[in-house]
Biopython code that builds the backbone (N, CA, C, O; Angstrom):
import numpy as np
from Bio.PDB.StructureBuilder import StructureBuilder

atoms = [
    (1, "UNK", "N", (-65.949, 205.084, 82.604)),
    (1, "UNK", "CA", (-66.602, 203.801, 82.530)),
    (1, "UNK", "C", (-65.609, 202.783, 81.986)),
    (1, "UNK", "O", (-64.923, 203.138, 81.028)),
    (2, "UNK", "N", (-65.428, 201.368, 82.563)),
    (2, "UNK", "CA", (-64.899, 200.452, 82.394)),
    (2, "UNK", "C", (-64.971, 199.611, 81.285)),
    (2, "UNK", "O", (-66.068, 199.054, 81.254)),
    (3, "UNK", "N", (-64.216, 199.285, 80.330)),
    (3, "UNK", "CA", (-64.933, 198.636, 79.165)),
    (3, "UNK", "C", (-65.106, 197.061, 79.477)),
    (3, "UNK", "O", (-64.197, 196.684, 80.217)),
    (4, "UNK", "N", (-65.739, 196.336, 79.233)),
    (4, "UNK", "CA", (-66.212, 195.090, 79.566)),
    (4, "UNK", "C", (-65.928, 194.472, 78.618)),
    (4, "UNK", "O", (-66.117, 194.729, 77.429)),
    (5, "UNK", "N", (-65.248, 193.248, 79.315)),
    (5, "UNK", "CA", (-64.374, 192.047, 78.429)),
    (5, "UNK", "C", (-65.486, 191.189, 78.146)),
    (5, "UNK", "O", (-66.545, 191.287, 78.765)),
    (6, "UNK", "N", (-65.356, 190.643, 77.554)),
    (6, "UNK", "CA", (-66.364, 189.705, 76.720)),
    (6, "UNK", "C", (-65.817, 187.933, 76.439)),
    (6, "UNK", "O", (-64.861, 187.969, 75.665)),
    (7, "UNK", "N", (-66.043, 186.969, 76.707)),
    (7, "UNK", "CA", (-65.615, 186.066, 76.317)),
    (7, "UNK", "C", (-66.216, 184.956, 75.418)),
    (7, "UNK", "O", (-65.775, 183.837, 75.158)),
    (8, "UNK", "N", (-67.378, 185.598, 75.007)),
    (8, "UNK", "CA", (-67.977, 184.761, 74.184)),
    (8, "UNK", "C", (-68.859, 185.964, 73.304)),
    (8, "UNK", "O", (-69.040, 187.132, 73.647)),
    (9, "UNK", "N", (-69.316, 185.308, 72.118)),
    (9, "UNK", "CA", (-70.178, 186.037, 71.437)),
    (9, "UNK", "C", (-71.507, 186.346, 71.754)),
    (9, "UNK", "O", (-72.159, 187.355, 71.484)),
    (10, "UNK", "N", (-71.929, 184.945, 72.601)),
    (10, "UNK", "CA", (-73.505, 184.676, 73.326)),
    (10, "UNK", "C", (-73.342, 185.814, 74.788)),
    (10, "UNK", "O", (-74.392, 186.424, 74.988)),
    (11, "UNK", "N", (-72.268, 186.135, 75.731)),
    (11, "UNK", "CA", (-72.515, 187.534, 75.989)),
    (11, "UNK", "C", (-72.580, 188.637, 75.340)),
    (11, "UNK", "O", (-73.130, 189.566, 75.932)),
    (12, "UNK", "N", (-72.128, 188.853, 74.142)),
    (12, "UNK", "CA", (-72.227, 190.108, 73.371)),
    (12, "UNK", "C", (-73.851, 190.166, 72.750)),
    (12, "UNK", "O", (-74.618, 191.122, 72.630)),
    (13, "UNK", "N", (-73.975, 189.037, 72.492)),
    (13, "UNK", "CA", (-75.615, 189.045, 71.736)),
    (13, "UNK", "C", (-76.759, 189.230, 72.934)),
    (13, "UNK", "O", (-77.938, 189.563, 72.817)),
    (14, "UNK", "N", (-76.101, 188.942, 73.964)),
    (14, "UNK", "CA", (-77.159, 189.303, 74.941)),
    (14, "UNK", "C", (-77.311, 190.233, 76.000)),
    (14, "UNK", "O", (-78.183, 190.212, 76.868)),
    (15, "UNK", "N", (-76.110, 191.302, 75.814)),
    (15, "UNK", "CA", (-75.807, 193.164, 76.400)),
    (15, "UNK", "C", (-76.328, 193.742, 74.872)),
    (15, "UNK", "O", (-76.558, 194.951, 74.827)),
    (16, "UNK", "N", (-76.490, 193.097, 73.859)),
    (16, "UNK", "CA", (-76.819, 193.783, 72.657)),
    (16, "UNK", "C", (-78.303, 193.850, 72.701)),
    (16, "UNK", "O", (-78.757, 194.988, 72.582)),
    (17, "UNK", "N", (-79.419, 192.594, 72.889)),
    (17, "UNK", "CA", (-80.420, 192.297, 73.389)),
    (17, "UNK", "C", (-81.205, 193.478, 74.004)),
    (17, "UNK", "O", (-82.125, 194.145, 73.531)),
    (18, "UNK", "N", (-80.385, 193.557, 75.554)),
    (18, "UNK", "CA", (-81.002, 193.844, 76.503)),
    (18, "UNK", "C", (-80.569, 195.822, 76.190)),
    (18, "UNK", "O", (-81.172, 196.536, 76.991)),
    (19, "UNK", "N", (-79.912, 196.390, 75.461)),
    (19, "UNK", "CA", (-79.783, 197.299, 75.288)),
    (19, "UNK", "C", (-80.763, 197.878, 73.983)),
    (19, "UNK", "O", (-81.325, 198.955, 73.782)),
    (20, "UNK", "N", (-80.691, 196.942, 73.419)),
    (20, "UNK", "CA", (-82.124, 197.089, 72.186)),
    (20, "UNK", "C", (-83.700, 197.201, 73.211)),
    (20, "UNK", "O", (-84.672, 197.956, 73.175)),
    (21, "UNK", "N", (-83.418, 196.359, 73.826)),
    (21, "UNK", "CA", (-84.856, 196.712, 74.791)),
    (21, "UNK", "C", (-85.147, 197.852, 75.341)),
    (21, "UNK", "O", (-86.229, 198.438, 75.303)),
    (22, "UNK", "N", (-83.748, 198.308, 76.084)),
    (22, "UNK", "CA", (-83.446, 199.213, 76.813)),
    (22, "UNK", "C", (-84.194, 200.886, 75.950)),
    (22, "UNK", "O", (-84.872, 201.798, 76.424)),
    (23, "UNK", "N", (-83.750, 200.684, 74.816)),
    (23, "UNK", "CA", (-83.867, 201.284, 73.894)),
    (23, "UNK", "C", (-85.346, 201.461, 73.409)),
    (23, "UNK", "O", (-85.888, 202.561, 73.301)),
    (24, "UNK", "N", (-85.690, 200.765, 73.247)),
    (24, "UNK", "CA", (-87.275, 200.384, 72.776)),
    (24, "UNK", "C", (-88.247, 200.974, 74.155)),
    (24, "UNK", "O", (-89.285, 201.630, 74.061)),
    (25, "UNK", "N", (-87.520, 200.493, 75.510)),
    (25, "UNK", "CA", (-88.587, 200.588, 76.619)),
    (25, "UNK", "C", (-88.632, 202.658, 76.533)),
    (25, "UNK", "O", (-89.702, 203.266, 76.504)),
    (26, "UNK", "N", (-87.024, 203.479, 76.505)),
    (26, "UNK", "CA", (-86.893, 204.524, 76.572)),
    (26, "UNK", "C", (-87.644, 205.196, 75.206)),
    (26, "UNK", "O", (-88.190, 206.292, 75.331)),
    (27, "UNK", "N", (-87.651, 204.527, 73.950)),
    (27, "UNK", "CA", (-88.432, 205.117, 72.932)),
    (27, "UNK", "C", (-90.361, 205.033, 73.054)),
    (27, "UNK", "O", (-91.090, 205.831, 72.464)),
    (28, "UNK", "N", (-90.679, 204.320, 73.609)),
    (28, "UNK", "CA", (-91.836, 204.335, 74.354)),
    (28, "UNK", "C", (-92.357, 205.432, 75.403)),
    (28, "UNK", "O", (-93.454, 205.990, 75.387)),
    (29, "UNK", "N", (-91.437, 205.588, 76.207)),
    (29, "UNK", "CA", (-91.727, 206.509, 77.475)),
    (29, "UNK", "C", (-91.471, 208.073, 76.876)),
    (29, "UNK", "O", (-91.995, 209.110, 77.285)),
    (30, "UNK", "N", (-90.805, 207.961, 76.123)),
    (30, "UNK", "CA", (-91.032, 209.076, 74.889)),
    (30, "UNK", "C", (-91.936, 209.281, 74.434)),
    (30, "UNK", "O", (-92.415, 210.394, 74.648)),
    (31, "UNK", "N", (-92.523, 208.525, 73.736)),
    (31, "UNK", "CA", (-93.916, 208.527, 73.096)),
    (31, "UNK", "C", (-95.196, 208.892, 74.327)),
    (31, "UNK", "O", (-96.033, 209.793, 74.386)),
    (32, "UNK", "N", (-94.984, 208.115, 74.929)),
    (32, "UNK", "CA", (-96.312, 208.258, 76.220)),
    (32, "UNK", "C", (-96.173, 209.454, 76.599)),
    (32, "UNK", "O", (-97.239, 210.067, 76.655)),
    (33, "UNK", "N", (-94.913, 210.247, 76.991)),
    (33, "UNK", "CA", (-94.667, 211.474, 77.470)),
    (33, "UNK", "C", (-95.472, 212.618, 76.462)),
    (33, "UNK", "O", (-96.331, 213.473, 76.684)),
    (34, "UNK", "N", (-94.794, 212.209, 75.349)),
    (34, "UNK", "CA", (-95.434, 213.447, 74.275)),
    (34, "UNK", "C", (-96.550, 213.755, 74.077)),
    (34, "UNK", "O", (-97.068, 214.855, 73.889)),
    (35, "UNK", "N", (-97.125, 212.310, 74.136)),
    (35, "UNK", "CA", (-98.679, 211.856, 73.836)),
    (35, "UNK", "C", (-99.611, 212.840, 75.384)),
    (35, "UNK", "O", (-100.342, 213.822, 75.257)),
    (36, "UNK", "N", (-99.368, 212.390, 76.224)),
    (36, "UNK", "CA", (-99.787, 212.793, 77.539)),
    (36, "UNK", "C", (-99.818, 215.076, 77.790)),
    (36, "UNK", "O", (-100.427, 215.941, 78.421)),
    (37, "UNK", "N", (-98.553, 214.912, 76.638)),
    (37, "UNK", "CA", (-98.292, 216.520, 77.161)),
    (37, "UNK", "C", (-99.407, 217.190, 75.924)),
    (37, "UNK", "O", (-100.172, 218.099, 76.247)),
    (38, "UNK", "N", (-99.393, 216.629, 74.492)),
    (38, "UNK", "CA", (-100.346, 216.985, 73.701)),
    (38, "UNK", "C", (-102.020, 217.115, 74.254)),
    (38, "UNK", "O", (-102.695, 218.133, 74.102)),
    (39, "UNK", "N", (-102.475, 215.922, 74.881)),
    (39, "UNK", "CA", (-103.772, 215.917, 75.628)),
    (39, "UNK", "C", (-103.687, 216.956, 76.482)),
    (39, "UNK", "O", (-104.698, 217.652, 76.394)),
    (40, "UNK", "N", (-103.003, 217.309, 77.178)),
    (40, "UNK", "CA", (-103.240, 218.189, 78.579)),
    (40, "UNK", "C", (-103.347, 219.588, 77.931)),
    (40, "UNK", "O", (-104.215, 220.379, 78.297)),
    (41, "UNK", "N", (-102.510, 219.864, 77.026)),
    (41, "UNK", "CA", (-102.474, 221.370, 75.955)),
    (41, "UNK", "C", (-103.368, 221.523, 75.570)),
    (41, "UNK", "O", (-103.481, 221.354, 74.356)),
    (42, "UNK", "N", (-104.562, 221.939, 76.366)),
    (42, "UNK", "CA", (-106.007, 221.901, 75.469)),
    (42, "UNK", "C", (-106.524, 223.715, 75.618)),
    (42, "UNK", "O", (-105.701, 224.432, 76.188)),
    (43, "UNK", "N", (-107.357, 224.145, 75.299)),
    (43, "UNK", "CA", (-107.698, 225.361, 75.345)),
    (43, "UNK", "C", (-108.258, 225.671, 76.363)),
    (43, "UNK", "O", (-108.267, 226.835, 76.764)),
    (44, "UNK", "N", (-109.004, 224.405, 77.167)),
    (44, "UNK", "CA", (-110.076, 224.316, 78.761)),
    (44, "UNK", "C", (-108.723, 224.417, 79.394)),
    (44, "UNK", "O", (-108.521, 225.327, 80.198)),
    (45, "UNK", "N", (-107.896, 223.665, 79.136)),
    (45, "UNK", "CA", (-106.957, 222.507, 80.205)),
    (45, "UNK", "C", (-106.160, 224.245, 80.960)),
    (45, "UNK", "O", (-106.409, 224.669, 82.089)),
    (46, "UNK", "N", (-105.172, 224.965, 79.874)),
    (46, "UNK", "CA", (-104.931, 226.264, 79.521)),
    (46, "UNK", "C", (-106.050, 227.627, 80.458)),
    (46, "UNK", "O", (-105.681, 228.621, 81.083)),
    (47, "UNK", "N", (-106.916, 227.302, 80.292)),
    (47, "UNK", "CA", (-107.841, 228.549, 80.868)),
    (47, "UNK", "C", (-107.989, 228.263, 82.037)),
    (47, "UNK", "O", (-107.818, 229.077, 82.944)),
    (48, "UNK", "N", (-108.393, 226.839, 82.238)),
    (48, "UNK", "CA", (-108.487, 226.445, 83.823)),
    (48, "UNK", "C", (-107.644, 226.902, 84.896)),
    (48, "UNK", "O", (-107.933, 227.399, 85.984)),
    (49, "UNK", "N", (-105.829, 226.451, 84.012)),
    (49, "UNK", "CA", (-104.553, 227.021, 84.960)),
    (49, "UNK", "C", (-104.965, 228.663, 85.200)),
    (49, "UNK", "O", (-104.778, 229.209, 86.287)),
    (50, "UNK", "N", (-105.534, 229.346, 84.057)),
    (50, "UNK", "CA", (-105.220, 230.379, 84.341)),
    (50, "UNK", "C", (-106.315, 231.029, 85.268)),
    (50, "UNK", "O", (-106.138, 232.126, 85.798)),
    (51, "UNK", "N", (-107.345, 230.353, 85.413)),
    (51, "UNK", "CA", (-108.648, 230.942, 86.129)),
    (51, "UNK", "C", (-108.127, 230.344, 87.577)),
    (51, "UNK", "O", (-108.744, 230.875, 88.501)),
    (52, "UNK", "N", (-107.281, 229.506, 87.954)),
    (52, "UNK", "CA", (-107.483, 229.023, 89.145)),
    (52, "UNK", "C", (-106.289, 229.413, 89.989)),
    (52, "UNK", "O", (-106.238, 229.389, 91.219)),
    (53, "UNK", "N", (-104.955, 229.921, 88.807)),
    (53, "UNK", "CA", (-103.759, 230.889, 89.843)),
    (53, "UNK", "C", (-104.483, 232.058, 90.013)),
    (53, "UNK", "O", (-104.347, 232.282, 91.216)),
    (54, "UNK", "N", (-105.242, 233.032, 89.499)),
    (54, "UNK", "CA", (-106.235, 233.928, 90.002)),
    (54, "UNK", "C", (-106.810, 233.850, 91.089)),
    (54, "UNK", "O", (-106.617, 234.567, 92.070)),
    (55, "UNK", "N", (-107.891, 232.568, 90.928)),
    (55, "UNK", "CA", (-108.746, 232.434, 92.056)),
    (55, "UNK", "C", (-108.164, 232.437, 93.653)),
    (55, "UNK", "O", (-108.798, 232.879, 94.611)),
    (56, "UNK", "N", (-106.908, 231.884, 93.706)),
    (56, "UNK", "CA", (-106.714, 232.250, 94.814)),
    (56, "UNK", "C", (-106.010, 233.446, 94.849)),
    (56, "UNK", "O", (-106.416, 234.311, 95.625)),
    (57, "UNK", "N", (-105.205, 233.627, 94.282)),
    (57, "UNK", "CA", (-104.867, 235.170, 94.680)),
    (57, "UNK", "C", (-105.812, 236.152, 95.373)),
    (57, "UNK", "O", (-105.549, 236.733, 96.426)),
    (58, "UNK", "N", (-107.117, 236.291, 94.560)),
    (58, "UNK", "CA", (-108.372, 236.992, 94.848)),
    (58, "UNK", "C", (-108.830, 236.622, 96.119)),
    (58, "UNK", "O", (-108.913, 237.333, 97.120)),
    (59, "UNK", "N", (-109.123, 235.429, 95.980)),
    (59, "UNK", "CA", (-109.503, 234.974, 97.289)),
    (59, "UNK", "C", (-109.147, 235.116, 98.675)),
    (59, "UNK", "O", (-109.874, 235.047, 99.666)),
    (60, "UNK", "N", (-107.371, 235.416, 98.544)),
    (60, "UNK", "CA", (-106.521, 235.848, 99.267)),
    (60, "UNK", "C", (-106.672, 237.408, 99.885)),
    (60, "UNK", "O", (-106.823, 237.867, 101.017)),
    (61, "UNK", "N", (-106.542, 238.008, 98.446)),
    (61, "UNK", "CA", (-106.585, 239.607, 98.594)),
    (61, "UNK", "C", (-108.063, 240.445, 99.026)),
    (61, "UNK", "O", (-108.217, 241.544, 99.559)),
    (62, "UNK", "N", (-109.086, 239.392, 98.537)),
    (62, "UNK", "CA", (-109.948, 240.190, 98.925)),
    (62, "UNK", "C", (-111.049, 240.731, 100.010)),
    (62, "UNK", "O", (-112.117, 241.329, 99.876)),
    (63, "UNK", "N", (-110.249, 240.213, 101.246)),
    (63, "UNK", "CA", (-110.579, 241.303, 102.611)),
    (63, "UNK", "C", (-110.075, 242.904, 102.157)),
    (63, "UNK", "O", (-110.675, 243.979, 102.168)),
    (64, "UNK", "N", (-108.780, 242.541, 101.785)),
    (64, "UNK", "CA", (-108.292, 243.781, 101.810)),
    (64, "UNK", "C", (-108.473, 244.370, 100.110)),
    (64, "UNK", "O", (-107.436, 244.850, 99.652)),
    (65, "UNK", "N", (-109.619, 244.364, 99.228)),
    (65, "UNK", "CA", (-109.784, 244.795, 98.159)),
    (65, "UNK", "C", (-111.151, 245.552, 98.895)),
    (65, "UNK", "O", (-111.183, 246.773, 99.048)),
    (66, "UNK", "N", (-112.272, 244.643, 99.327)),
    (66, "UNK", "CA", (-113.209, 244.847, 100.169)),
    (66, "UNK", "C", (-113.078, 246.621, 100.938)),
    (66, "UNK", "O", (-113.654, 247.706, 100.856)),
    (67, "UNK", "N", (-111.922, 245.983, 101.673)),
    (67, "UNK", "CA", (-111.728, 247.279, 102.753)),
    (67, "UNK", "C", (-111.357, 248.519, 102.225)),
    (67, "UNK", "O", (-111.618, 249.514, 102.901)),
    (68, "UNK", "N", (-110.745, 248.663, 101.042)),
    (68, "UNK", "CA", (-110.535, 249.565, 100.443)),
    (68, "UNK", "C", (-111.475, 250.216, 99.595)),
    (68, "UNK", "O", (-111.416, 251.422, 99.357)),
    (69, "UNK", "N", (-112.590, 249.231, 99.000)),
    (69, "UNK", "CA", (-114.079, 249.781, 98.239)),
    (69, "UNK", "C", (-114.834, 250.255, 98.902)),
    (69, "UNK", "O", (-115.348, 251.327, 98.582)),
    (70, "UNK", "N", (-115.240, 249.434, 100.367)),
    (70, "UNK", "CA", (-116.165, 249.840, 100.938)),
    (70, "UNK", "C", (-116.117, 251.431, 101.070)),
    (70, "UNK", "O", (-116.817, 251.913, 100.180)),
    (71, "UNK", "N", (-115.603, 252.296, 101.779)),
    (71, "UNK", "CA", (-115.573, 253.753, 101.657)),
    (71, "UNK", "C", (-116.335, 254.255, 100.771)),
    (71, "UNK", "O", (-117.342, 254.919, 101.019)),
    (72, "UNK", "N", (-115.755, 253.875, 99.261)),
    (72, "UNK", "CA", (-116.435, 254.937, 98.123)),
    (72, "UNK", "C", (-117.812, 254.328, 98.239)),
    (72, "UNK", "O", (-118.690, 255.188, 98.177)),
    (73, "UNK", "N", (-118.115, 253.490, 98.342)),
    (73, "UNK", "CA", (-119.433, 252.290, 97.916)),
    (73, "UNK", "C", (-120.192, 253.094, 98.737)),
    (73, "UNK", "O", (-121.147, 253.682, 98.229)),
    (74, "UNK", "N", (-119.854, 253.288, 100.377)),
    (74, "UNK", "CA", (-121.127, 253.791, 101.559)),
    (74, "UNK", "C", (-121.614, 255.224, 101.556)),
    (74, "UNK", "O", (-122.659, 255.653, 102.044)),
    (75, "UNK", "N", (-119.994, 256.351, 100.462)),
    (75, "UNK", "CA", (-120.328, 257.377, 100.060)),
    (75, "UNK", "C", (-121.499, 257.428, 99.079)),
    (75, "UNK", "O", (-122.548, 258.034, 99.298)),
    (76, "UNK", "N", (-121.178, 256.648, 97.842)),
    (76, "UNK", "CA", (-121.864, 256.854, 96.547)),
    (76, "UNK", "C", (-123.450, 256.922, 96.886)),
    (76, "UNK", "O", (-124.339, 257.615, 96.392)),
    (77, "UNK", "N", (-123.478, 255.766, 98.101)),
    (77, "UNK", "CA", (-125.247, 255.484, 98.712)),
    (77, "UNK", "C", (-125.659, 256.498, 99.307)),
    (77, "UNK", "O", (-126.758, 256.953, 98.991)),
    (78, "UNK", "N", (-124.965, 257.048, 100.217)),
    (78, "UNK", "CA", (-125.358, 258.473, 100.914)),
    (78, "UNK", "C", (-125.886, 259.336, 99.913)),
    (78, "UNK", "O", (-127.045, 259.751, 99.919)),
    (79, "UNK", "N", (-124.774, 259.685, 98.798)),
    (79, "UNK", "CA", (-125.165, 261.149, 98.061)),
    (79, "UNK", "C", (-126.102, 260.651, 97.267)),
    (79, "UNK", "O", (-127.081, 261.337, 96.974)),
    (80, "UNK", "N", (-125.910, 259.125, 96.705)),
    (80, "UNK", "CA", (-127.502, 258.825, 96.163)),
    (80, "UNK", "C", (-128.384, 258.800, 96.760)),
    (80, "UNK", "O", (-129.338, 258.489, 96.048)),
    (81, "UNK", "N", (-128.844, 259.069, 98.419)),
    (81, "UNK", "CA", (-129.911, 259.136, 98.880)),
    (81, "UNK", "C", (-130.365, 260.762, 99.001)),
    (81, "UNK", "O", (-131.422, 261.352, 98.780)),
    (82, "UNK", "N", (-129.167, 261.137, 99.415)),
    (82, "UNK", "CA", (-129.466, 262.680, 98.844)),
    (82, "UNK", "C", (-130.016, 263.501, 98.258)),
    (82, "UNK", "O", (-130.764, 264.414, 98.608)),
    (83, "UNK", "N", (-129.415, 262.982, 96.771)),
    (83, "UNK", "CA", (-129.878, 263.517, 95.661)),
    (83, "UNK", "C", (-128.671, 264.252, 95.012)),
    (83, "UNK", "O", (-128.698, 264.791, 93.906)),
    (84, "UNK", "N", (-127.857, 264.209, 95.658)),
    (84, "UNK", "CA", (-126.517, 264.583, 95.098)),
    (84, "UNK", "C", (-125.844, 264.216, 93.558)),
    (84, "UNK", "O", (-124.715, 264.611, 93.268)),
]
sb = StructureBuilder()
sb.init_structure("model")
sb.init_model(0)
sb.init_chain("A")
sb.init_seg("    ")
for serial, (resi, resn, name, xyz) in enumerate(atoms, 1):
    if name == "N":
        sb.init_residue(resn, " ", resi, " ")
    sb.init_atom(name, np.array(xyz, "f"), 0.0, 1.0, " ", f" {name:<3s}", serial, name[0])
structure = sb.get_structure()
């Protein structure tokens, strides 16, 4: 980076200015950030993520969870009609 010549003091007071702002606008978006990530960290917020990467998985898998129960399920009814 190039260092920048200056020829007056009234440019220095006013890259000084606008870097104090600069400063202030980035210490803000800090704050909002933190603020925003504290709210979302909630114990619902937390269970929700975790109930809803499930839900589809399940949702996904379960033709083929289905297809694999059914068998024992149509046995268990038989020998319970039995008496088995």
């Amino acid at each position: 980076m190039e260092k920048k010549k200056y020829s007056s003091y009234a440019e220095i007071d006013r890259d000084l200015e606008i870097l104090k702002l600069e400063k202030e606008i980035n210490h803000q978006k800090l704050i909002l950030s933190f603020q925003k990530t504290k709210e979302s960290i909630t114990p619902q917020n937390i269970v929700n993520g975790f109930v809803s990467s499930y839900t589809g998985y399940v949702k996904e898998s379960f033709p083929q969870i289905l297809q694999s129960i059914a068998p024992f399920v149509i046995n268990w009814f038989i020998n319970k009609k039995r008496g088995n």
